[in-house]
C-alpha positions as CSV (number, residue, x, y, z in Angstrom):
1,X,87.5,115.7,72.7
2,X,88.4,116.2,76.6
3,X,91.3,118.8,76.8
4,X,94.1,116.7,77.9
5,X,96.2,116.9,81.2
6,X,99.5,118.1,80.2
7,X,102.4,117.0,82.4
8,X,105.9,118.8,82.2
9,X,108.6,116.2,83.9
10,X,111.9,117.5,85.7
11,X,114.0,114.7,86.2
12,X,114.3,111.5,84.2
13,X,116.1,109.2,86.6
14,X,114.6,106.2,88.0
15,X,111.4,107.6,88.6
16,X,111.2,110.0,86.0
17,X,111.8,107.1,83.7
18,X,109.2,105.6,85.7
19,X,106.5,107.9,85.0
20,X,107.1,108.2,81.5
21,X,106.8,104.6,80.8
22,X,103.4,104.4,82.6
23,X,102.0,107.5,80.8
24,X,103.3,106.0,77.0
25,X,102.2,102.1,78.2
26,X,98.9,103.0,79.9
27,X,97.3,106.1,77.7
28,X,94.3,104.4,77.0
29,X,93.9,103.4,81.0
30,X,94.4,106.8,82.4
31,X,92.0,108.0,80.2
32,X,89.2,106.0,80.9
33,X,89.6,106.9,84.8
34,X,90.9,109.9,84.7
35,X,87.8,111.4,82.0
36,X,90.5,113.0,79.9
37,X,93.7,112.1,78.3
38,X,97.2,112.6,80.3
39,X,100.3,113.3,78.0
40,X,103.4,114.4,78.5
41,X,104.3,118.1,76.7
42,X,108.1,118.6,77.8
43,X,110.7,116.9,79.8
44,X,114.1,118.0,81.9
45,X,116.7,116.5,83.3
46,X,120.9,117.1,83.4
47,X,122.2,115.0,80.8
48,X,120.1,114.8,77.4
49,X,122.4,112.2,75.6
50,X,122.0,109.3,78.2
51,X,120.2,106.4,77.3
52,X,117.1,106.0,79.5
53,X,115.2,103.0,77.5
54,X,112.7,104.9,77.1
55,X,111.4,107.2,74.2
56,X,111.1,110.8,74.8
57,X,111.2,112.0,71.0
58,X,107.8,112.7,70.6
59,X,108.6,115.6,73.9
60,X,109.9,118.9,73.9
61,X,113.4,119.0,75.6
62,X,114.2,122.0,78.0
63,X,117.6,122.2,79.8
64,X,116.5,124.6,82.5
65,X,114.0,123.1,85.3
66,X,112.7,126.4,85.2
67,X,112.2,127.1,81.6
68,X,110.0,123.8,81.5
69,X,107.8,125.2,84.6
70,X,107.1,128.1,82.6
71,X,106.3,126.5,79.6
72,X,102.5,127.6,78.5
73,X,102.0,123.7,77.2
74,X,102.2,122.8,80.5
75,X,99.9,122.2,83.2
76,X,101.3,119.7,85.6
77,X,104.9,120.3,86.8
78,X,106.3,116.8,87.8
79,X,109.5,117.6,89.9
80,X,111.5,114.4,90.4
81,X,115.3,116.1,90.6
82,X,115.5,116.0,94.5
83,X,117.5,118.4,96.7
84,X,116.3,120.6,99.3
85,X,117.0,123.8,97.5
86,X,118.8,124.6,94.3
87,X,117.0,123.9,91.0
88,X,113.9,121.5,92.7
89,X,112.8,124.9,95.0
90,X,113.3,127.3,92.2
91,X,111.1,125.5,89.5
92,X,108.8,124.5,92.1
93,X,108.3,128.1,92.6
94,X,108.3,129.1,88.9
95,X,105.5,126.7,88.5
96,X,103.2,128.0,91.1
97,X,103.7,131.7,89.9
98,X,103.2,130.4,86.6
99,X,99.9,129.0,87.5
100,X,100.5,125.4,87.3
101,X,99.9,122.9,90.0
102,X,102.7,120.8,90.7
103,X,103.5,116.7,92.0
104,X,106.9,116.1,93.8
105,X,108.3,113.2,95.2
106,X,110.7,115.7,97.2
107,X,111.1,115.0,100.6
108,X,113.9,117.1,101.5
109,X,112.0,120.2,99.4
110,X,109.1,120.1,101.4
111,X,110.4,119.2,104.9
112,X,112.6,122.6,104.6
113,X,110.5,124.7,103.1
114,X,106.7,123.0,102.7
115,X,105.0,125.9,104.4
116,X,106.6,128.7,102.6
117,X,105.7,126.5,99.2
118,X,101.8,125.6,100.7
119,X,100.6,129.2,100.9
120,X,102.3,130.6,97.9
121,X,100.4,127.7,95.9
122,X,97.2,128.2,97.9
123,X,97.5,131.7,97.3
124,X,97.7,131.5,94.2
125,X,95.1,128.7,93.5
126,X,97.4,126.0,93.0
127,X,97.9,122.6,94.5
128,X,101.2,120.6,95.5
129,X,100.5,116.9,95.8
130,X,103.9,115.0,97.2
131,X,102.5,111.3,97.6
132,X,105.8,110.0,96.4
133,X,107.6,111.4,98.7
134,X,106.8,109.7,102.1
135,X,106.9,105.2,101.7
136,X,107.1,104.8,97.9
137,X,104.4,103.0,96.8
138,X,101.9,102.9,100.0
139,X,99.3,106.0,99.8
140,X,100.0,107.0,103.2
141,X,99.3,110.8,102.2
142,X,95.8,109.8,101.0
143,X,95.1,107.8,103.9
144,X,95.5,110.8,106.7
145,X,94.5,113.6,104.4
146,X,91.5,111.3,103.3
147,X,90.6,108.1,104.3
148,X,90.9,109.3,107.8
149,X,90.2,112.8,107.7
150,X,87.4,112.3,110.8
151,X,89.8,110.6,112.6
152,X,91.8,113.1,115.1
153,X,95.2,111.4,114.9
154,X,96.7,109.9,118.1
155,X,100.4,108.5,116.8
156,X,101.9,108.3,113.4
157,X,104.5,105.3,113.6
158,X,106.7,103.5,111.3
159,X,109.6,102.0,109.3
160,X,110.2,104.7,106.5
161,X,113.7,103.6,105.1
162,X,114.3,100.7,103.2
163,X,117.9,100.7,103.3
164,X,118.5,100.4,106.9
165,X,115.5,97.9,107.5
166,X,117.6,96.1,104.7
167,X,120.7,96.2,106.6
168,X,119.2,95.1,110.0
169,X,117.5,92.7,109.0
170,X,120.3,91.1,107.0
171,X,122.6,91.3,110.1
172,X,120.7,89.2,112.1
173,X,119.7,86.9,109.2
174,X,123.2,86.1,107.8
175,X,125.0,86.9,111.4
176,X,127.4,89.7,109.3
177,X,128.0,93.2,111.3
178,X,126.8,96.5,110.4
179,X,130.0,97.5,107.4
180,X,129.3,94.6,105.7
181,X,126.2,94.8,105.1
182,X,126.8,99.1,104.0
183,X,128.8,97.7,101.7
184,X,126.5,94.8,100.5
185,X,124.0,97.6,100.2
186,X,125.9,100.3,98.6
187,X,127.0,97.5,95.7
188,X,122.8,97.1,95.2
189,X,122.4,100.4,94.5
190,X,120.5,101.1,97.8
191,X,122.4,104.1,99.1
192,X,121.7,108.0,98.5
193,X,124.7,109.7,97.2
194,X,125.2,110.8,100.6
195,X,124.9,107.1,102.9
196,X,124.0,109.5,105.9
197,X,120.9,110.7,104.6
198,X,120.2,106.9,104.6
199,X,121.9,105.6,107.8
200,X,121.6,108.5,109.8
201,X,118.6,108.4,109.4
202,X,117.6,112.0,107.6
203,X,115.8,110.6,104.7
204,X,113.2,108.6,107.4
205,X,113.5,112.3,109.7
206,X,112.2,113.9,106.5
207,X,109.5,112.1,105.7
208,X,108.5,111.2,109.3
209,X,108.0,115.7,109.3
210,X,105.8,115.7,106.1
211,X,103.3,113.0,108.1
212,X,103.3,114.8,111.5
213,X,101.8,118.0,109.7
214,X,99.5,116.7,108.5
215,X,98.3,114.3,111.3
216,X,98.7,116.7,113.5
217,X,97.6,120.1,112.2
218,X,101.1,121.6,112.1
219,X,103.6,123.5,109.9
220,X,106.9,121.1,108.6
221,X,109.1,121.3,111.5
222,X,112.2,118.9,110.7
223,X,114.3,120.6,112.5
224,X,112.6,119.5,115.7
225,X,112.3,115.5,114.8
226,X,115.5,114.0,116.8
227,X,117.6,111.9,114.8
228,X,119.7,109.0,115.2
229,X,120.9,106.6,113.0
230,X,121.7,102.9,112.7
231,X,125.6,102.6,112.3
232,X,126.6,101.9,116.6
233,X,124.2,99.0,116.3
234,X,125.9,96.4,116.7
235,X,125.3,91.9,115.7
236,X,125.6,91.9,119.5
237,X,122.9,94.3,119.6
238,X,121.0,92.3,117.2
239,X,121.3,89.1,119.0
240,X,120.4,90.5,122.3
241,X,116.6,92.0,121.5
242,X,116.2,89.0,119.6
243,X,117.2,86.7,122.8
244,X,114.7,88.7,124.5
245,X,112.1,88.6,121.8
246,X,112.5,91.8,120.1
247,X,113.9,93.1,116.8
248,X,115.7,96.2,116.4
249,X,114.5,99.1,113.9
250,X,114.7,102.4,112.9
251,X,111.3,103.5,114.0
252,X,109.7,107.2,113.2
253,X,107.2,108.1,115.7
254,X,105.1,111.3,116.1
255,X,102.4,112.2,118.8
256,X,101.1,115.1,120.4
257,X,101.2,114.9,124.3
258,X,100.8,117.8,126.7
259,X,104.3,119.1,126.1
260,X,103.8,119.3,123.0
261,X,104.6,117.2,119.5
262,X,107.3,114.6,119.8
263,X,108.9,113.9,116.7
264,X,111.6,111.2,116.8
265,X,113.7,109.0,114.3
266,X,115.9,106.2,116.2
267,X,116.8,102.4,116.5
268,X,114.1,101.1,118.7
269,X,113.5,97.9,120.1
270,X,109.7,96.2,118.9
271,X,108.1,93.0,119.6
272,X,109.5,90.3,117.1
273,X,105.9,89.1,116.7
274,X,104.5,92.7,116.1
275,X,103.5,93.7,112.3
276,X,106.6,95.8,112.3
277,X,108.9,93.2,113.8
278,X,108.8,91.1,111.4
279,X,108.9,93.7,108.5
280,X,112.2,92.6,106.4
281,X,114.2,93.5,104.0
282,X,113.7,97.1,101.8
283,X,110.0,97.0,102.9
284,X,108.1,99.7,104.4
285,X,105.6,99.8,106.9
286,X,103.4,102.9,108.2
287,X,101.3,103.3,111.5
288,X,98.6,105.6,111.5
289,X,96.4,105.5,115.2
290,X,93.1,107.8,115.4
291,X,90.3,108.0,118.0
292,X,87.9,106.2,115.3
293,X,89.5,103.9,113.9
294,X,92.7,102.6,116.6
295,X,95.0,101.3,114.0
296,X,95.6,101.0,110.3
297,X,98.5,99.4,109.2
298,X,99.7,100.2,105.8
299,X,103.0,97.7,104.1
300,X,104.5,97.9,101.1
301,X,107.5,98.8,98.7
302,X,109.4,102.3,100.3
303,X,111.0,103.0,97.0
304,X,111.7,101.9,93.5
305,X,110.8,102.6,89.7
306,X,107.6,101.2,89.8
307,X,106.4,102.1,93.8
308,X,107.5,105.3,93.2
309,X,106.2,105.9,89.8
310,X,103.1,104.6,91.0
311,X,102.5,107.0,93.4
312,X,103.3,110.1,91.3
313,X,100.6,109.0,88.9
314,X,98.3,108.6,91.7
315,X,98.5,112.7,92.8
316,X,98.4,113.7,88.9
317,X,95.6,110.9,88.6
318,X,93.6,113.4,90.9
319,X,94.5,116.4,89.5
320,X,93.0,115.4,86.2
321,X,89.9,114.7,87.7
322,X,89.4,117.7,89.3
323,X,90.3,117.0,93.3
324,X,92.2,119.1,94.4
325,X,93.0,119.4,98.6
326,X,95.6,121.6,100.6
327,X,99.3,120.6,100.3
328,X,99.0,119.4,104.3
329,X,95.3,118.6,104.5
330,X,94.2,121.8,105.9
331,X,94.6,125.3,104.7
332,X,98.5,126.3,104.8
333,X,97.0,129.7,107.1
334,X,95.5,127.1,109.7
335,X,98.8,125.4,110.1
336,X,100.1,126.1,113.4
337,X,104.0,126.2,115.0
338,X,103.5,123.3,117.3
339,X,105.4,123.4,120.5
340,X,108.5,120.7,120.4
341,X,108.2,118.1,123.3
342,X,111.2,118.8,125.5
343,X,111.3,114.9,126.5
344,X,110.5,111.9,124.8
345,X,107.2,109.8,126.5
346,X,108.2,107.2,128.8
347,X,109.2,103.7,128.3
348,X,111.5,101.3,129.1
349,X,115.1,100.9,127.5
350,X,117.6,98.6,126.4
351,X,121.0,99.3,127.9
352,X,124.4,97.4,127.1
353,X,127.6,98.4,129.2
354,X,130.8,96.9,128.8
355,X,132.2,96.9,131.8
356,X,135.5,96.2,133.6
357,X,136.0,93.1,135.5
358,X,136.6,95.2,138.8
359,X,134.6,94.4,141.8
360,X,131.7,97.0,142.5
361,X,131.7,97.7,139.1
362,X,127.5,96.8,138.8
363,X,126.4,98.2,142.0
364,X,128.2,101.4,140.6
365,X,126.2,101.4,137.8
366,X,122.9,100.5,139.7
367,X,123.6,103.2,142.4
368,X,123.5,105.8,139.5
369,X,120.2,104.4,137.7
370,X,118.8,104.5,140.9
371,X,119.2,108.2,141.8
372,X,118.3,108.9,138.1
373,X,114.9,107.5,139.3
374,X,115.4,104.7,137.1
375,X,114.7,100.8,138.3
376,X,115.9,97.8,136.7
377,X,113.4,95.7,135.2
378,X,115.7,92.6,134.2
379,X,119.7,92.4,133.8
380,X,121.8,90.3,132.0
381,X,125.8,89.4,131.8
382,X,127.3,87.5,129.0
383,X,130.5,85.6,129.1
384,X,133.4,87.9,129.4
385,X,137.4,87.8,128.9
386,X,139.7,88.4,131.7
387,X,139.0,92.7,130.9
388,X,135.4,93.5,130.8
389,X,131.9,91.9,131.7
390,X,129.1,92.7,128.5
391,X,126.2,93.7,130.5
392,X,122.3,94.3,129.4
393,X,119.9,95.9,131.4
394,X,116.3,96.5,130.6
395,X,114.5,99.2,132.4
396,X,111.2,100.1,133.7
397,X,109.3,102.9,132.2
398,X,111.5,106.0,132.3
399,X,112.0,109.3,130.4
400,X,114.6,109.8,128.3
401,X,115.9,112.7,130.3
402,X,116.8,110.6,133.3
403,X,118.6,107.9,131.1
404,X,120.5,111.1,130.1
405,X,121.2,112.0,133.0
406,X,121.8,108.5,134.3
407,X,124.2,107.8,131.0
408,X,126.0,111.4,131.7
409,X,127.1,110.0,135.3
410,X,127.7,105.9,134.3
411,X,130.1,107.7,131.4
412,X,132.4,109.2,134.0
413,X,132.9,106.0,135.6
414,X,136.2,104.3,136.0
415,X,134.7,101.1,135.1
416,X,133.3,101.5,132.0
417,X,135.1,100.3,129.0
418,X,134.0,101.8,125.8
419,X,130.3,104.1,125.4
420,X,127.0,103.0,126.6
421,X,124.3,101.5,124.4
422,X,121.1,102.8,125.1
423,X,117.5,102.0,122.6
424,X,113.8,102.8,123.4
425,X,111.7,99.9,123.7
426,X,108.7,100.6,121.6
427,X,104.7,99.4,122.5
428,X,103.4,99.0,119.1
């Protein structure tokens, strides 16, 4: 008989639980396309009482992450425990010292410390396969470490979390603002422990990182990918891109220009009848561009049991049959430190101003765009009380250091009540 694939699990939560049903309800399936059987050896996780419908008598038990990366049974360490450092890093790197190859679905893990992890398992013959952690269910991974592996990548794009496409697309659909709709989400279950790693966008910043190195050629650097979050958006927001036929997301986006690599996370505006306008809900969606094949457009669930599940299996589904890539696409040594673009690649933005019903107030305003080097493209003002004028101005293409700049000089104003607005208008 084939010598079976022996998995060691850390972390029987949602998708621990996940994983465990697939390899007990699908044996006989894995092993037909795998060529050998896939088991299960030992298991880990915090809490062994807890009721997890689903049976793990027939496994060892190990209370320490680490002890279970050791073990000699197995072969495969499954880390599902999450956390940038702690117990996740330190069986990570039990396992690779112990000579086992190992599937994450940890984000945070390998977007602090994925090149450190790379060349110890590469040195030491291993693999690292992290699918899971970047969109769930779509096999984004595969795609640019694969599928498109003669492609030299031009622009990674997309929406990577499902919790605040869930809560933007719900404020414009039921007209509720931006709290109500946390708290709607936080009741479902959709929130990390932390909300901000959610709406501050962190989690998307993460795994935005992961598909830059490898599209790009480059060592993790997420401490270069600027962040911004969804919670000063705004129903007023949402109703003015969608009066001028746009929809508002959180939108990753990562290309190499002659500065350097660009790595952003922010509440951009998109064309509402672009694939990614009119992504809703908890959905995902990823953009891959290369000089072969222009555009691929990969949709599906971001997170989840089964998505997520599904994905782990699909790493230790090639680990079984023998394929077995770098962590990042390329060999860990060929990684290179990537410059950080100082400045963001021009386009036009979205700008809303409150401003106070004074005469001059606008031509204030346009005097400083204008020595910013910034033109107006079209301008707006809504009905206003007997205090301040709402206005929206869409530019022309400019950088993002002369809105700065421009933004820096229209906030020392005397006629501006409240702060500035400002989103990128993205071509997609």
């Amino acid at each position: 008989m084939t010598t079976p694939l022996r998995l060691g699990i850390a972390g029987l939560g949602t998708v621990g639980t996940g994983v465990v049903r697939i390899v007990r309800q699908k044996a006989d399936l894995l092993a037909i396309r795998a060529g050998r059987p896939v088991t299960i050896a030992a298991v880990s996780a915090r809490n062994r009482d807890r009721d997890r419908g689903v049976n793990l008598s027939d496994y060892v038990w190990e209370d320490d992450p680490v002890a279970l990366a050791r073990r000699a049974d197995v072969d495969v360490f499954v880390e599902l425990m999450g956390g940038s450092d702690g117990p996740a890093k330190a069986a990570t790197e039990a396992a690779i010292a112990a000579g086992k190859d190992v599937v994450t679905a940890n984000k945070a893990m390998l977007a602090h410390h994925g090149q450190a992890l790379a060349l110890a398992a590469e040195a030491a013959g291993r693999v690292i396969r992290f699918e899971a952690a970047v969109a769930g269910g779509i096999p984004v991974i595969k795609a640019l470490t694969e599928g498109l592996a003669g492609n030299e990548i031009t622009r990674v794009m997309g929406v990577m979390n499902g919790t605040c496409n869930y809560i933007l697309t719900r404020m414009q659909a039921t007209g509720q603002g931006y709290n109500a709709l946390f708290e709607e989400a936080d009741k479902l279950g959709y929130l990390e422990a932390d909300p901000n790693l959610d709406v501050g966008g962190i989690d998307a910043g993460h795994k935005l990182a992961l598909l830059a190195a490898i599209a790009f050629g480059c060592q993790v650097d997420f401490a270069s990918v600027a962040l911004e979050g969804i919670q000063n958006i705004t129903l007023e927001d949402i109703r003015h891109a969608a009066d001028m036929g746009y929809r508002i997301k959180l939108l990753g986006v990562a290309q190499m220009t002659g500065r350097g690599l660009e790595q952003r996370m922010s509440p951009c505006l998109v064309p509402d009848t672009s694939a990614l306008g009119q992504l809703e809900g908890g959905t995902n969606m990823v953009v891959l561009e290369g000089d072969q094949v222009e555009q691929i457009v990969l949709r599906g669930p971001g997170a989840g049991m089964g998505p997520t599940a599904s994905a782990v299996m699909a790493d230790v589904m090639d680990i079984a049959r023998g394929a077995r890539l770098p962590t990042f696409g390329q060999p860990a040594t060929s990684l290179r430190r990537c410059q950080t673009a100082s400045s963001a690649t021009p386009a036009p933005y979205y700008l809303r101003l409150s401003l106070l019903d004074k005469p001059g107030a606008l031509a204030k305003v346009a005097t400083l765009l204008g020595e910013a080097g910034i033109s107006i493209d079209r301008m707006r003002q809504y009905r206003h009380d007997a205090v301040t004028a709402p206005v929206l101005i869409v530019t022309h293409m400019t950088t993002r250091d002369a809105l700065d700049t421009a933004l820096g000089g229209i906030g020392r104003l005397d006629v501006l009540s409240g702060k500035p607005v400002a989103l990128r208008i993205e071509t997609v």
